[in-house]
C-alpha positions as CSV (number, residue, x, y, z in Angstrom):
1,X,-17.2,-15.9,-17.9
2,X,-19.4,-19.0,-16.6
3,X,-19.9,-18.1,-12.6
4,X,-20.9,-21.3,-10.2
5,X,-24.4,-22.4,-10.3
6,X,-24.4,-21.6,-6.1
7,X,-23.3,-17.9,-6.1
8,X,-25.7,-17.1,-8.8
9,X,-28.5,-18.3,-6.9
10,X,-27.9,-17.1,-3.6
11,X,-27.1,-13.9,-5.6
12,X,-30.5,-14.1,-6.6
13,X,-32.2,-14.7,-3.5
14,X,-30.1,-11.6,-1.6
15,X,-30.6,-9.1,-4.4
16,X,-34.2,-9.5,-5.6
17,X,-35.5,-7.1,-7.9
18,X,-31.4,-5.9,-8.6
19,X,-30.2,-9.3,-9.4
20,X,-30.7,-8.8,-13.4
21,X,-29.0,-5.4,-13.0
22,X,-25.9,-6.7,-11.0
23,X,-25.5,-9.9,-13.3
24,X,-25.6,-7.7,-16.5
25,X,-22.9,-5.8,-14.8
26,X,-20.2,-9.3,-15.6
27,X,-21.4,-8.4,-19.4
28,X,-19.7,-5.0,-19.4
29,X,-16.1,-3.9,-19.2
30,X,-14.3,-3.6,-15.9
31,X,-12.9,-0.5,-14.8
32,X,-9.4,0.7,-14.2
33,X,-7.8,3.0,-11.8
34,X,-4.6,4.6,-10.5
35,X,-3.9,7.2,-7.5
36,X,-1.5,9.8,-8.0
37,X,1.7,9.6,-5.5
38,X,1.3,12.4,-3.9
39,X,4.8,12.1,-2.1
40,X,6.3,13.1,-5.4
41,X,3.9,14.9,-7.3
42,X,0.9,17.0,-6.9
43,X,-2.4,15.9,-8.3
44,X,-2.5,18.9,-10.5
45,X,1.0,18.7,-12.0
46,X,0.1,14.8,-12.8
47,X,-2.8,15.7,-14.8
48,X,-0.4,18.4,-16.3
49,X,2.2,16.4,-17.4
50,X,0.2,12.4,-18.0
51,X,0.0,11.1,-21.4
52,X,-3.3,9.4,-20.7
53,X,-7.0,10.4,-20.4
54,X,-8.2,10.7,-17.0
55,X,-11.5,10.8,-15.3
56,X,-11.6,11.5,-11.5
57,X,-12.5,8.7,-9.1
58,X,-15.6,10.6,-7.0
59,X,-14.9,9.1,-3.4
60,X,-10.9,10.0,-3.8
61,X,-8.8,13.3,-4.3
62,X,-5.9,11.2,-6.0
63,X,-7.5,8.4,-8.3
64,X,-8.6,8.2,-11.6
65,X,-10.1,6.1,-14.1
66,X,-8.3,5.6,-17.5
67,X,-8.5,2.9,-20.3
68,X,-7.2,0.1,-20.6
69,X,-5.7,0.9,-23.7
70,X,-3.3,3.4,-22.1
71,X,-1.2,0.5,-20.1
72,X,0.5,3.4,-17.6
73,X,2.1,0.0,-15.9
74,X,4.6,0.0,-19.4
75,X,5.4,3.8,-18.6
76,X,8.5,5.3,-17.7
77,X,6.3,7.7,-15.0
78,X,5.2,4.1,-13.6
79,X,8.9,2.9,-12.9
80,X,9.6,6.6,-11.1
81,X,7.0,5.5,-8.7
82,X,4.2,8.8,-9.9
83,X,1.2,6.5,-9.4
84,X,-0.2,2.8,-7.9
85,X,-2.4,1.1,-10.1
86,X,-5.3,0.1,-8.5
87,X,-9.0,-1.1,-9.1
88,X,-11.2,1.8,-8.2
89,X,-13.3,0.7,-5.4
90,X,-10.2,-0.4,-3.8
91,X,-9.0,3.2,-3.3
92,X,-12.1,3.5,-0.9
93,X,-11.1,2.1,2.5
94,X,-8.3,4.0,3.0
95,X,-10.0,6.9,2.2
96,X,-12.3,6.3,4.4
97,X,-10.1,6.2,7.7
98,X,-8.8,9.5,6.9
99,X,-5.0,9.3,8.6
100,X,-3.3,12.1,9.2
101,X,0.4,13.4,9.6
102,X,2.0,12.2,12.7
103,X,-0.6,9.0,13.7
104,X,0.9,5.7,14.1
105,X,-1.2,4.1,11.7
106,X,-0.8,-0.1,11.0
107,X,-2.3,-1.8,7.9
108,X,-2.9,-5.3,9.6
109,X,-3.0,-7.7,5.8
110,X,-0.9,-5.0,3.8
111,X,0.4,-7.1,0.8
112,X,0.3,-5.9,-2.1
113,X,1.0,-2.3,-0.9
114,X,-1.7,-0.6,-2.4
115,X,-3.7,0.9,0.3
116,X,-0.3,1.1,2.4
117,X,0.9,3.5,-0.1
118,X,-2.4,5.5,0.2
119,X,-2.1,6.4,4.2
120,X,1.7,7.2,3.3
121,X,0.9,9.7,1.1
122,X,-2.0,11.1,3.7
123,X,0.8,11.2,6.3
124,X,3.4,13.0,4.5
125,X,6.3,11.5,6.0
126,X,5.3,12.5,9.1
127,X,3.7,10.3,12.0
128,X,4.8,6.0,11.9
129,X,3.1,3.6,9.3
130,X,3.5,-0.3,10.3
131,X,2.3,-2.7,7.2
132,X,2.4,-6.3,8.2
133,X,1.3,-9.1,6.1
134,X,1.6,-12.6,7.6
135,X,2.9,-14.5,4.0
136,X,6.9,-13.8,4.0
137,X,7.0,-13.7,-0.3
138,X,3.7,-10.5,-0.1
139,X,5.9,-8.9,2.4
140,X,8.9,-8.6,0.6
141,X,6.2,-7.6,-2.5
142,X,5.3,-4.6,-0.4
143,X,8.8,-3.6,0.6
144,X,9.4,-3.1,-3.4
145,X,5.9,-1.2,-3.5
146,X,6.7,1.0,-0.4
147,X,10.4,1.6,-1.7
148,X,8.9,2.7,-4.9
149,X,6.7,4.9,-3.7
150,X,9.2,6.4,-1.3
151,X,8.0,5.9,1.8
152,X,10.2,6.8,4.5
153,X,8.5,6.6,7.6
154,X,6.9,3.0,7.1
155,X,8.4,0.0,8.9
156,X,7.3,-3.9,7.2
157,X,7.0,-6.7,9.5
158,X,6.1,-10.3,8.4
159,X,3.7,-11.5,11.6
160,X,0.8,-12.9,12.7
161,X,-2.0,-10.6,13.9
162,X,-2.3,-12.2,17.5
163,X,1.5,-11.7,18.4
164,X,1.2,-8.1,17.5
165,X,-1.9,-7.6,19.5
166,X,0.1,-9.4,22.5
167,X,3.2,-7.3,22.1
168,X,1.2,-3.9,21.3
169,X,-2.0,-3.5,22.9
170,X,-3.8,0.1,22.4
171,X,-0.5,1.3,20.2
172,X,-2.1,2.5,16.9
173,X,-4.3,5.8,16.1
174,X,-6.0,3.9,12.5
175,X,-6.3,0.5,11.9
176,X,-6.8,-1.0,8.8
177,X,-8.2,-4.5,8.5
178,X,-8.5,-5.4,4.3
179,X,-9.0,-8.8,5.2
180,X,-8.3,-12.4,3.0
181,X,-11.7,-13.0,1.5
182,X,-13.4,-15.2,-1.0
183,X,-12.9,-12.5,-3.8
184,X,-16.5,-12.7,-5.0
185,X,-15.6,-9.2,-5.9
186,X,-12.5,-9.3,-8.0
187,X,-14.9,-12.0,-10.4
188,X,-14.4,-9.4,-13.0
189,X,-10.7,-8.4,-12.7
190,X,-9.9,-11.8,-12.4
191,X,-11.8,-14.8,-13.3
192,X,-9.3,-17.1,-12.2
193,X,-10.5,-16.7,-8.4
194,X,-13.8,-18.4,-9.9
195,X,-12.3,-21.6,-10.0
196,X,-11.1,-21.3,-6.5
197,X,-14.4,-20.4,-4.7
198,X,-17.2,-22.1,-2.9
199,X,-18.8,-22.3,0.1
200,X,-15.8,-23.9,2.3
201,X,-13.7,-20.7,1.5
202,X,-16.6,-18.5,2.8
203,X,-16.7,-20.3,5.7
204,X,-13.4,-20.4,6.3
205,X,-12.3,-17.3,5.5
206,X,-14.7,-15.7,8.0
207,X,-13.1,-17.6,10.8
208,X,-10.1,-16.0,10.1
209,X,-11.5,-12.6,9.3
210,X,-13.1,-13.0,12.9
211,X,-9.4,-13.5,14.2
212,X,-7.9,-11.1,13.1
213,X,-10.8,-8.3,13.8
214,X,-9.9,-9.7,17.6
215,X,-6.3,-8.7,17.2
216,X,-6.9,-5.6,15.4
217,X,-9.2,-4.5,18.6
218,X,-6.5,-4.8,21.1
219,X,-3.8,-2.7,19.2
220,X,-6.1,0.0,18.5
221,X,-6.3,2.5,21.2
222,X,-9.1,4.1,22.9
223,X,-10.9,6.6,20.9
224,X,-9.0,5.2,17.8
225,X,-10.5,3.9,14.6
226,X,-10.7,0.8,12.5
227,X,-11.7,0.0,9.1
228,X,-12.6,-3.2,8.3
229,X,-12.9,-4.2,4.4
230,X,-13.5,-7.0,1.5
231,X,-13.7,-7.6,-1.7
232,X,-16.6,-10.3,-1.1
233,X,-20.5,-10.5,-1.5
234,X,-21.1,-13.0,1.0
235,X,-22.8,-11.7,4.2
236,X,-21.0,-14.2,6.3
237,X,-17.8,-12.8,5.7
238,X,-19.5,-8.9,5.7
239,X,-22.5,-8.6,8.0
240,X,-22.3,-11.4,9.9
241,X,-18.4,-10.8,11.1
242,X,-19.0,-7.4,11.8
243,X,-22.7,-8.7,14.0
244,X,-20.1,-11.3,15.8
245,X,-17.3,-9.0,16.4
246,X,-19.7,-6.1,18.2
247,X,-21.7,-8.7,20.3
248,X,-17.8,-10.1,21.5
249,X,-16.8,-6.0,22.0
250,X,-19.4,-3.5,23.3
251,X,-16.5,-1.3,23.8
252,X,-17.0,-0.5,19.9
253,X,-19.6,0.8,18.0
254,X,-19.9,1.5,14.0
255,X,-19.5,5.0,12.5
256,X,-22.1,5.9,9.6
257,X,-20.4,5.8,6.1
258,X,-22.2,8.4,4.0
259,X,-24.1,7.0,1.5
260,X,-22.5,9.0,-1.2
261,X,-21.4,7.9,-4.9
262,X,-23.6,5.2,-5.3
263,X,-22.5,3.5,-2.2
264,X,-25.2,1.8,0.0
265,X,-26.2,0.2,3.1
266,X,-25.2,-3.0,4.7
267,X,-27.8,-5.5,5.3
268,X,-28.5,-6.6,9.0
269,X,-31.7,-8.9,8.0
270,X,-29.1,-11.1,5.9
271,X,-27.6,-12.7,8.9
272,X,-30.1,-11.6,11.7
273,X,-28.3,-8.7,13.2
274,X,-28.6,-5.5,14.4
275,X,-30.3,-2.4,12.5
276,X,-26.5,-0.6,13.1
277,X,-25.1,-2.6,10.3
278,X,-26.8,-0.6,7.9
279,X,-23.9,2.1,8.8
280,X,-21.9,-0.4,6.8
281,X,-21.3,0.4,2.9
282,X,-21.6,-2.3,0.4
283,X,-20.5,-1.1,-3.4
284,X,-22.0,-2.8,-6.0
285,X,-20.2,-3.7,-9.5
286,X,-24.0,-2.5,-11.1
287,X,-24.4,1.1,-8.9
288,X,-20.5,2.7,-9.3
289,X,-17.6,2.3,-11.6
290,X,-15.5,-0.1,-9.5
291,X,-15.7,-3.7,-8.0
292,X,-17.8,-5.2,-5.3
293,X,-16.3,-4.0,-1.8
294,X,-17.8,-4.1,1.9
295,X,-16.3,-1.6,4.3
296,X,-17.1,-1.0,8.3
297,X,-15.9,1.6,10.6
298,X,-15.5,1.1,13.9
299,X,-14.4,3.1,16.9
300,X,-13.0,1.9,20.1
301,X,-14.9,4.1,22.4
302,X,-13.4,2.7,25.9
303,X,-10.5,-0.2,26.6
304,X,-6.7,-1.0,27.3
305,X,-4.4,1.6,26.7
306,X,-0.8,1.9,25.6
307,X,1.5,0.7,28.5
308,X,4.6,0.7,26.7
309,X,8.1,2.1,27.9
310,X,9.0,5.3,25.8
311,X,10.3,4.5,22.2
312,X,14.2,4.1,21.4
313,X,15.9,3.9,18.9
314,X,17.8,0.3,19.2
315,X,21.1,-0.6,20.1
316,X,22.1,-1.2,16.5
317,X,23.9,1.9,16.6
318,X,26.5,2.8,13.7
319,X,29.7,2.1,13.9
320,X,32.0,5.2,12.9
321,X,33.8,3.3,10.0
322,X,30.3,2.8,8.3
323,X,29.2,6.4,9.3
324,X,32.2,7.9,7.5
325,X,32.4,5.2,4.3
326,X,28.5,7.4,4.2
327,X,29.5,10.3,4.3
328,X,32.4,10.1,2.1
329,X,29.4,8.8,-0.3
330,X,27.5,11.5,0.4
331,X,30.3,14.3,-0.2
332,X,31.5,12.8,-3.5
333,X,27.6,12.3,-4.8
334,X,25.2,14.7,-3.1
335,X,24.5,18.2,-2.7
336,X,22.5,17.6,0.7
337,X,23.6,15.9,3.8
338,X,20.9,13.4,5.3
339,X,20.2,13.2,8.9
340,X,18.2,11.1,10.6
341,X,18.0,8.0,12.6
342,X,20.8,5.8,10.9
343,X,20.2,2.1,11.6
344,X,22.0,-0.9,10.0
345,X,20.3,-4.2,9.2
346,X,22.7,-6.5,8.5
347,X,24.9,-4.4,6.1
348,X,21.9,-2.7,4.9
349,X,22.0,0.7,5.8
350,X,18.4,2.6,6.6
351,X,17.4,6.0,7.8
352,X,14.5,4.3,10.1
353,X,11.7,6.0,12.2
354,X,12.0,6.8,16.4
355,X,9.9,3.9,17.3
356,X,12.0,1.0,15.0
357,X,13.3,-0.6,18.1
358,X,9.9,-1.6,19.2
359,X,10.1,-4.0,16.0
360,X,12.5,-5.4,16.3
361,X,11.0,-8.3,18.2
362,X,9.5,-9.3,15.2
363,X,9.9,-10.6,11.6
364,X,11.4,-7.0,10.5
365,X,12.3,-6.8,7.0
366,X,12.0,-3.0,6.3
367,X,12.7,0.2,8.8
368,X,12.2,3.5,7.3
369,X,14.1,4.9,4.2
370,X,16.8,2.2,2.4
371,X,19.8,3.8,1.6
372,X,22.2,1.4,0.6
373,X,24.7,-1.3,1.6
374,X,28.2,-1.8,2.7
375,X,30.3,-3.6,0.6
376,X,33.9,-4.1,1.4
377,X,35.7,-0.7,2.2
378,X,33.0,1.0,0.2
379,X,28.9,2.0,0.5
380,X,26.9,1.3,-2.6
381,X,24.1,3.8,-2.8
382,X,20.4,1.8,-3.5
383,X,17.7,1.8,-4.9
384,X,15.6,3.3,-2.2
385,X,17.7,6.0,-1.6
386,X,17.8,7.1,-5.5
387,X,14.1,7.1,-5.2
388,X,13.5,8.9,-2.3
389,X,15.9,11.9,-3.4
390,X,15.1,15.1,-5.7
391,X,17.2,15.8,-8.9
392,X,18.7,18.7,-7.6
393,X,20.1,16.7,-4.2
394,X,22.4,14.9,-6.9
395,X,25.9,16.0,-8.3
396,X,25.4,14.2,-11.4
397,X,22.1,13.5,-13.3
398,X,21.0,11.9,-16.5
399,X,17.4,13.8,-16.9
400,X,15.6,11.6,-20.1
401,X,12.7,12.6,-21.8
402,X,9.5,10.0,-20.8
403,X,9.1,9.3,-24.6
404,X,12.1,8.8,-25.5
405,X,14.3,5.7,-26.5
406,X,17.4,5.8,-23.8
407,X,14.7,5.6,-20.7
408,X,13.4,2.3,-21.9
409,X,16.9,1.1,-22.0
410,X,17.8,2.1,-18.7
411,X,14.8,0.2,-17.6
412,X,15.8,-2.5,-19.1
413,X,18.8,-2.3,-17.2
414,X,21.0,-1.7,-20.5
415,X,24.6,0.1,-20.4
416,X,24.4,3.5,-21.6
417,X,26.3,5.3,-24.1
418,X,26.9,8.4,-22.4
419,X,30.1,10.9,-21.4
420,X,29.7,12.5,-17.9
421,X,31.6,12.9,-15.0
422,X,32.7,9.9,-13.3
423,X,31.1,8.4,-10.7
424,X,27.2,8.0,-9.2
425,X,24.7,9.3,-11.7
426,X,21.1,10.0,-10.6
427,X,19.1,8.7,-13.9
428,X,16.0,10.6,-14.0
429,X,12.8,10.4,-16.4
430,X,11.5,14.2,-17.2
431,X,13.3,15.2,-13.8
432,X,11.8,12.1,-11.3
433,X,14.3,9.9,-10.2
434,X,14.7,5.9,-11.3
435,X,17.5,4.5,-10.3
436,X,21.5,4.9,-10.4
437,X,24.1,4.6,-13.3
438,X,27.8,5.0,-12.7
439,X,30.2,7.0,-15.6
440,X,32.8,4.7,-16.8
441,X,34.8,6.0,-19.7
442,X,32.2,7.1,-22.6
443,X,29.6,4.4,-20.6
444,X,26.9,4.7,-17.8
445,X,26.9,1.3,-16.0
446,X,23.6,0.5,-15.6
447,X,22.9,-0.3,-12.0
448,X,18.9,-0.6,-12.1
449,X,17.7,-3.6,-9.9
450,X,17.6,-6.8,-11.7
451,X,14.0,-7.7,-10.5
452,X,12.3,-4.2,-11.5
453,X,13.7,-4.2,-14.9
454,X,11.3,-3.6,-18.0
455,X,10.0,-6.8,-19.2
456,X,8.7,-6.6,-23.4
């Protein structure tokens, strides 16, 4: 790995007496990580049941470090949704804002999912998670991840930052700014953002980071907090937004960051500001198992709050000829009977949280729990909703073992040779849901998604 001639030596002159230490670091092998879904399994029935070694990730509950030998992205328990992989020092900001059943939380720049999936799981189905990204082909990315995962109280939206802030002032509890960045960080993990850096990015980069703090401000009510995060070195894009962002609001002020697990200060004498940045946390690739990160907190101690009429659900109400193609669905298929919210997109059908008609004024592409879709005289039961059921909620199941043969050719989206009762059939790996089959004859039809299929 050659890194440019520039970072090394402003590297240098910011580190000092660390620099050999944190330049070695590029000479050893990166670390990997995944978190547990927690939504599906508990973290001590996953370390039951996993076929790979794990080592706990310290500033975490739900992650671990395994080796990247193990590849638990070509598992069977990977396509059930049982875990995100994710690079360990990553799983920090999330864990850091500590969101809670029943907050409306928003994930500003959500894409890839990662950290979206983490508040999920903290909320427990309970309270409303928004995760926006402004690029329309990352947001339809963390739709699949959310679905995956099975979410069911998360709406995705494809916007900018400042439209939400206008429409939404002082809405959300927890705010979460991981914010585009240079990636000196991710240097390691992927050497390909190497050829893409210099100091143009930096500088443009922290324009935009400064933009979208301002945005994240007004939706955040009073008393709330934000967490602000990248995956960068450079103190322009660190420090000095977080200097410029508290001198432009004095209605926040930053929350200490314990300085646990080899995590350390931020550094105010890098860009001339105040001694309260060094409540900031920088983690270095040379003092904990993980990749450079910067994270603030911030809480909004006084400001604009909420002056929204009361949620509703939208007019988009269900008409009774889809309600009872459902149901019929549902009494031929299932042993439950959902309730909820029912809202149609389209002829996509959705179980989708109180407050989805406030989002409606923007870019929505995801609301709640995806059930299916209406095709002719007919609903065709999807992927979400196979996902975000138990075994036992299904009529007829096809339970395969994680090691076996037949799971990798469902996965592959490959017809089955199997004789069961005709009609839906919940295909399961070691009793976790991955997707629907449909008896024909002596033959499952395999009825997988195209797009998630195992690739060799």
């Amino acid at each position: 790995m050659r890194l440019p001639e520039k970072f090394l030596e402003r590297m240098e002159q910011l580190l000092g007496e660390e620099y050999k230490a944190f330049i070695a670091s590029y000479r050893e092998p990166r670390h990997y990580g995944l978190r547990v879904n927690t939504l599906k399994i508990s973290v001590e029935k996953f370390k039951r049941i996993t076929p790979f070694s794990l080592e706990p990730v310290p500033w975490t509950e739900d992650g671990f470090y395994f080796n990247e030998e193990a590849r638990p992205g070509k598992h069977p328990y990977y396509y059930a949704g049982l875990y995100y992989i994710q690079e360990p020092s990553a799983m920090a900001p999330a864990a850091l804002l500590k969101v809670k059943p029943g907050e409306r939380v928003l994930d500003l720049c959500a894409a890839p999912g990662g950290k979206s999936t983490q508040m999920a799981a903290a909320m427990a189905g309970e309270g409303l998670l928004v995760a926006n990204d402004i690029n329309f082909q990352r947001s339809r990315v963390l739709a699949k991840v959310l679905e995956l995962f099975a979410v069911k109280n998360a709406v995705v939206i494809n916007e900018q930052p400042e439209r939400l802030a206008q429409r939404l002032p002082g809405y959300f509890d927890k705010v979460l700014v991981d914010a585009t960045c240079s990636g000196e960080g991710m240097f390691r993990k992927d050497p390909a953002v190497i050829g893409k850096w210099g100091p143009s990015l930096i500088e443009r980069c922290a324009g935009g980071q400064r933009a979208v703090l301002r945005a994240a401000a007004r939706l955040l009510r009073p008393g709330g907090i934000l967490v602000y995060s990248t995956c960068t070195f450079a103190p322009e894009e660190n420090e000095g937004v977080i200097e410029k962002f508290l001198r432009e609001h004095p209605e926040f002020c930053l929350l200490e960051i314990p300085k646990e697990y080899g995590f350390v200060s931020g550094n105010p004498e890098w860009v001339n500001g105040r001694e309260e940045l060094r409540k900031c946390v920088r983690l270095w690739p040379h003092r904990v198992k993980g990749e450079g990160h910067f994270i603030a907190m911030l809480k909004k101690e006084s400001g604009e709050a909420e002056n929204l009429p009361p949620s509703k659900m939208p007019g988009r109400s269900l008409p009774n000829k889809y309600f009872e193609m459902f149901r019929e669905f549902e009494k031929d298929n299932l042993k439950v009977q959902l309730e909820g919210n029912f809202y149609l997109m389209g002829n996509h059908l959705y179980i989708a949280p109180q407050e989805t008609g406030l989002f409606e004024q923007f870019k929505l592409l995801r609301a709640g729990w995806y059930l299916g879709s209406f095709k002719k005289n007919r609903f065709e039961p999807g992927q979400g909703l196979a996902l975000g059921l138990k075994k036992e909620q299904v009529q007829r199941t096809l339970d395969l073992r994680g090691d076996s043969e037949e799971v990798i050719h469902y996965l592959k989206k490959e017809t089955l040779s199997f004789r069961g009762q005709p009609g839906w059939t919940l295909v399961c790996v070691d009793g976790f849901p991955l997707g629907w089959g449909k008896q024909t004859g002596k033959f499952l039809k395999n009825y997988y998604p195209t797009a998630w299929r195992w690739v060799d």
